[in-house]
N, C-alpha and C positions, 0 to 999 in steps of 0.2 A: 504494500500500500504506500503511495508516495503522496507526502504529507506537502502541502503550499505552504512556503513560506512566506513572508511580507519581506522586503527588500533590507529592514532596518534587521530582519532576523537574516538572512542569508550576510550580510555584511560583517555582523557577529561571530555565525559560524567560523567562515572562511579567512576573518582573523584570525580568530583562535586556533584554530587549526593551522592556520600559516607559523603562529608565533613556536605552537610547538615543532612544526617542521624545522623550523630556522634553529630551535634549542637542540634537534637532533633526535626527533621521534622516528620514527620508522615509516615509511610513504607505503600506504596502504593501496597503490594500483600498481600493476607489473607496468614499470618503463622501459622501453627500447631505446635504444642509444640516441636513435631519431627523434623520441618523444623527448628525452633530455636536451638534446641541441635545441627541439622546435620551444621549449618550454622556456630554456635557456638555464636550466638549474633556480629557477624564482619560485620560494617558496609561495608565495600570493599566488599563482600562475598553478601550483603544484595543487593548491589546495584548491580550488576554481574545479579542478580535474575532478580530483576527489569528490567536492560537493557534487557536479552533474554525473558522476559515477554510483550513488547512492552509495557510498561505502563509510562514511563517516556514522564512529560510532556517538555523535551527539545530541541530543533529545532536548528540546524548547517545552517547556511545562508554561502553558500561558493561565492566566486565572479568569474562570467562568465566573458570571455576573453571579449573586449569589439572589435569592429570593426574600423579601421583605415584607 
């Protein structure tokens, strides 16, 4: 099931994911040397991949209006 994001939450994601890329987390999609050149080694770039790959294990908990 592939969940919609709002833009303010994909912006989120794919920092944080970038930031851990760049500290030296492990790149969760097979690259080929080609993908590396075209990407250029950028982690923002790497993690971009990863979000439209659905492979990120990050989960947005939004809060439901409550009843009154």
């Amino acid at each position: 099931m592939t969940m919609r994001y709002t833009k303010y939450e994909q912006a989120r994601i794919i920092g944080a994911r970038s930031l851990q890329i760049a500290m030296g987390a492990p790149i969760l999609v097979k690259m080929t040397p080609e993908d590396a050149k075209r990407l250029k080694y950028s982690p923002i770039e790497i993690a971009k991949w990863e979000f439209r790959e659905e492979v990120l294990p990050i989960t947005i908990k939004r809060p439901l209006p409550t009843k009154e």
